[in-house]
C-alpha positions, 0 to 999 in steps of 0.5 A, spaced: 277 263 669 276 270 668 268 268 669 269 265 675 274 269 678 267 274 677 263 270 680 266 268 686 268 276 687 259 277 687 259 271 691 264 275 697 260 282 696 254 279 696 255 275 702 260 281 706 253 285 704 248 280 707 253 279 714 254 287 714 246 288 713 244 283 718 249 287 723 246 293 723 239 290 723 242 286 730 246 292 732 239 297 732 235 291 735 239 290 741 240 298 743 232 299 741 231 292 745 236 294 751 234 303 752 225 302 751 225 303 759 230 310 758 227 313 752 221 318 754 214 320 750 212 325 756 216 329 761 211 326 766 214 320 766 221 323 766 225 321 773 228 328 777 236 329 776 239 334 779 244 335 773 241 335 765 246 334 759 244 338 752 249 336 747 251 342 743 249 343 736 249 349 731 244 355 731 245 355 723 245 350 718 251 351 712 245 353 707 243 359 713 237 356 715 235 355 722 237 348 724 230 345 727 236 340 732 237 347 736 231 349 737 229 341 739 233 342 745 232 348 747 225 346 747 226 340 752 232 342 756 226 349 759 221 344 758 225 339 763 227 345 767 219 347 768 217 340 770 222 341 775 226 334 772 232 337 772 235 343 776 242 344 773 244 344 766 250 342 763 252 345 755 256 340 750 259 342 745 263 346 739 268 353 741 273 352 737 274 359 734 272 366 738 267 366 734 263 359 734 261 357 741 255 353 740 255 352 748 254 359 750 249 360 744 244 354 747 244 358 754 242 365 750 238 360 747 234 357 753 235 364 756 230 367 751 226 362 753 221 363 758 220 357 764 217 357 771 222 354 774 
């Protein structure tokens, strides 16, 4: 009895297991499948929006280090700015205490950079 209540319990995780993985693997086909049009390699391609969304993130790691994601987007919002893509910016992000604003550390961030726009 106690053998194939074992048995049937691999069963169930194996099965759960397979169904969980397969989802994933669909869930990712269908958002790779339907965005391949919106994502862009080369700025050039990218269409004018008047309005661009950069999405918040820390400057600093938890260990101290540079967080290579904010350096990333303030690197794309100057270039889109500079290929005259998009004409404002919106920053997201944290400011939960008065000394931690990602959004205003982003626009210093871009501020420091220089752009012709």
């Amino acid at each position: 009895m106690i053998y194939k209540l074992t048995k049937l319990k691999r069963v169930v995780w194996f099965t759960f297991s397979a169904m969980l993985i397969f989802s994933i693997w669909f869930a990712h086909s269908k958002v790779e499948k339907t965005t391949e049009n919106l994502v862009y390699n080369d700025v050039r391609a990218i269409p004018y929006n008047k309005v661009g969304l950069l999405l918040g993130t820390s400057k600093l790691l938890r260990s101290g280090e540079l967080n290579g994601y904010f350096y990333h987007r303030i690197s794309a919002a100057v270039e889109l700015l500079s290929a005259q893509k998009i004409r404002y910016i919106v920053i997201s992000g944290d400011h939960s205490s008065d000394d931690y604003n990602e959004p205003l550390d982003m626009k210093n961030g871009i501020g420091k950079v220089r752009y012709s726009g």
